[in-house]
FITILO-760409 format. One line per field, with one value per atom (N, C-alpha, C): y, x, z; atom name. Coordinates in steps of 0.2 Angstrom, whole numbers, always signed. Atoms other than C-alpha are relative to their C-alpha. Last residue first. Layout:
N
y	(Y_...)
x	(X_...)
z	(Z_...)
atomo	(CA_...)
***
This chain:
89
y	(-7_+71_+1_-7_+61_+5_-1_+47_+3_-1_+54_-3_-7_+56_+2_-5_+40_+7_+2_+31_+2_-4_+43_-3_-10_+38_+4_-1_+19_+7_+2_+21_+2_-6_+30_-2_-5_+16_+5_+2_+2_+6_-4_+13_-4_-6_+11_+2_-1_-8_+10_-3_-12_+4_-4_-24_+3_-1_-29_+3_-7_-35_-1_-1_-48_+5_-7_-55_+3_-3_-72_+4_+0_-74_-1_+8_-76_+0_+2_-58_-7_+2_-53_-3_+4_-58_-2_+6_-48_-5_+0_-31_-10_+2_-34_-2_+4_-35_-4_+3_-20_-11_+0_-11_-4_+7_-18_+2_-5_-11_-5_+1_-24_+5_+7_-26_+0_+8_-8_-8_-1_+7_-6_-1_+2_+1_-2_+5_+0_-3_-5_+1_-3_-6_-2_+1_-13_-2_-1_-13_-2_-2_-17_+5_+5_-29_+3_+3_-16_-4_+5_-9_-3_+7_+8_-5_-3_+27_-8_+2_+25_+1_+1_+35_-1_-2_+35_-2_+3_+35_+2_+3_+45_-4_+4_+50_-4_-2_+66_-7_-4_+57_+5_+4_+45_+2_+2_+58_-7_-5_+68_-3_+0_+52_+6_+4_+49_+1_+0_+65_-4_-3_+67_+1_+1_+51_+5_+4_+53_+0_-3_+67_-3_-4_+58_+4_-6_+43_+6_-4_+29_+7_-3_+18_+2_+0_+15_+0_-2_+20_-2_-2_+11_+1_+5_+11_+3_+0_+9_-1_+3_+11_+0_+4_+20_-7_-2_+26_-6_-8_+23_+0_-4_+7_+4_-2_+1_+3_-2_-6_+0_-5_-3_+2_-7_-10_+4)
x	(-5_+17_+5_+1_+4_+4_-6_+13_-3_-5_+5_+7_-3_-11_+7_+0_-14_+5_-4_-7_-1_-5_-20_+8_+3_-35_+8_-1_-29_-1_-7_-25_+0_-3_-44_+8_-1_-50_+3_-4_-43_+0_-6_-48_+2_+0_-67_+8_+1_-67_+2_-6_-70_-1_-1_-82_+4_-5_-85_+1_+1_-102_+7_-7_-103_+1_+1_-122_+11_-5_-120_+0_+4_-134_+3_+1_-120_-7_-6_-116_+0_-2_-133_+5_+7_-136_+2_-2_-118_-6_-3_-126_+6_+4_-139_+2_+3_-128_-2_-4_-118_-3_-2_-133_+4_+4_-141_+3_+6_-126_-5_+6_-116_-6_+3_-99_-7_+3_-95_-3_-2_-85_-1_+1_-89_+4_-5_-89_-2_+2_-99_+5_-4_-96_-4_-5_-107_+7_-4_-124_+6_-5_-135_+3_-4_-145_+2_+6_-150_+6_-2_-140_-5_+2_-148_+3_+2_-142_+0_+4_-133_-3_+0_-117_-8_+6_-115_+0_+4_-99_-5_+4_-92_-3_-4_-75_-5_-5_-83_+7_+5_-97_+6_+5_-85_-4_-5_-71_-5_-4_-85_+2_+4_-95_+5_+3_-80_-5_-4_-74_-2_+1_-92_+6_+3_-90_+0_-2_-72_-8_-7_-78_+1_+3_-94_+3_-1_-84_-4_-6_-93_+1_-5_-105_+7_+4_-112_+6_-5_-107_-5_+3_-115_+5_-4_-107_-5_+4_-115_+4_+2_-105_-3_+6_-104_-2_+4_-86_-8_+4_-79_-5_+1_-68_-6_+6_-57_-3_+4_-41_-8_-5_-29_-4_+2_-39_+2)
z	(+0_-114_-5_+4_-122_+0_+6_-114_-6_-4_-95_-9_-3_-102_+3_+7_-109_+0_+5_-94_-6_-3_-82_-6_+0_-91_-1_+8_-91_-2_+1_-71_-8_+0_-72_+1_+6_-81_+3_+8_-70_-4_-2_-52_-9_+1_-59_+1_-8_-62_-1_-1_-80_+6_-4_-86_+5_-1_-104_+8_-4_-108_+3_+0_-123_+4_+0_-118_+0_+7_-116_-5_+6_-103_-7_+1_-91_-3_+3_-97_+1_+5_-94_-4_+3_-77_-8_-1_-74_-3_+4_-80_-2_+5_-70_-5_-3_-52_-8_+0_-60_-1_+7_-63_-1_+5_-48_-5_+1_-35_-6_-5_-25_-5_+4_-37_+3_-5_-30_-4_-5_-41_+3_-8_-58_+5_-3_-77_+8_-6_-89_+6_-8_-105_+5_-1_-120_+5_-5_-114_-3_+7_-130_+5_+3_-118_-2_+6_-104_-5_+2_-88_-6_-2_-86_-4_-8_-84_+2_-2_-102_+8_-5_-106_+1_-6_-123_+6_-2_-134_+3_+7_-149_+5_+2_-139_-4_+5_-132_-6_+4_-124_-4_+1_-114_-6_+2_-109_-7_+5_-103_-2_+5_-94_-5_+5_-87_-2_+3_-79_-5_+8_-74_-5_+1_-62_-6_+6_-57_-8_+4_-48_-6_+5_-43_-2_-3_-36_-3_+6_-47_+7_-6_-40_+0_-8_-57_+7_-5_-76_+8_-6_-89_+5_-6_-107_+5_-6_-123_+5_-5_-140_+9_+2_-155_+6_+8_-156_+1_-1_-138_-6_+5_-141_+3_-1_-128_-6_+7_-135_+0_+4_-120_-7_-1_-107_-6)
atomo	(N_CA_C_N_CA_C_N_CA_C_N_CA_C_N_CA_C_N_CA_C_N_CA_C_N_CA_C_N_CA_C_N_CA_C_N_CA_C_N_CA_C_N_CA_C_N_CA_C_N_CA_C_N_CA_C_N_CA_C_N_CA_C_N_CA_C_N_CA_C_N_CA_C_N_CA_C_N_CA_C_N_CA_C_N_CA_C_N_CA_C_N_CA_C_N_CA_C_N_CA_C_N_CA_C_N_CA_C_N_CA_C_N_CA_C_N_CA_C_N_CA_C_N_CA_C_N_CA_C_N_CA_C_N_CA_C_N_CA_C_N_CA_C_N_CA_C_N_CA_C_N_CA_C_N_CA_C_N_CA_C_N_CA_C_N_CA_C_N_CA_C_N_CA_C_N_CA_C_N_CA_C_N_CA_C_N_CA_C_N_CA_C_N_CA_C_N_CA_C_N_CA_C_N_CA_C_N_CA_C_N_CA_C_N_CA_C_N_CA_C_N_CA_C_N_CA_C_N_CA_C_N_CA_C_N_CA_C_N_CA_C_N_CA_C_N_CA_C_N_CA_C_N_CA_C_N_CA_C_N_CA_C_N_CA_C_N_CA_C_N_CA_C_N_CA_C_N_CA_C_N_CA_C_N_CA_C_N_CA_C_N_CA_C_N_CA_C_N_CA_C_N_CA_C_N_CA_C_N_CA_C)
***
């Protein structure tokens, strides 16, 4: 988690608390990344709440495609969020 990279890369957000949700895209798009709607081949990221939805579902298809898709459960990033934020202080 520690050396996620932002600058110029795709991330898909799905079943995402919707609080947490526009934190992440902000934090996302303020850090040089995009937040896409749909899983597609130049899907970097992908940020979930449930292994069950199809973006998750599609984004897995692609990765045993051997597609290099990273993905990060929704309580990880917000831990990694909160351990930024906590030795910023």
């Amino acid at each position: 988690m520690d050396n996620i990279v932002f600058q110029d890369k795709n991330f898909v957000l799905t079943s995402l608390n919707f609080r947490n949700e526009e934190i992440i895209t902000k934090l996302i798009t303020q850090a040089g990344g995009k937040v896409r709607s749909s899983t597609v081949k130049d899907t970097d990221y992908i940020i979930y709440g449930a292994t069950d939805s199809k973006k998750y579902l599609r984004a897995m298809e692609l990765k045993q495609q051997g597609k290099n898709i990273v993905f990060i459960s929704e309580s990880e990033f917000v831990q990694w969020v909160n351990k930024l934020l906590e030795s910023a202080k």
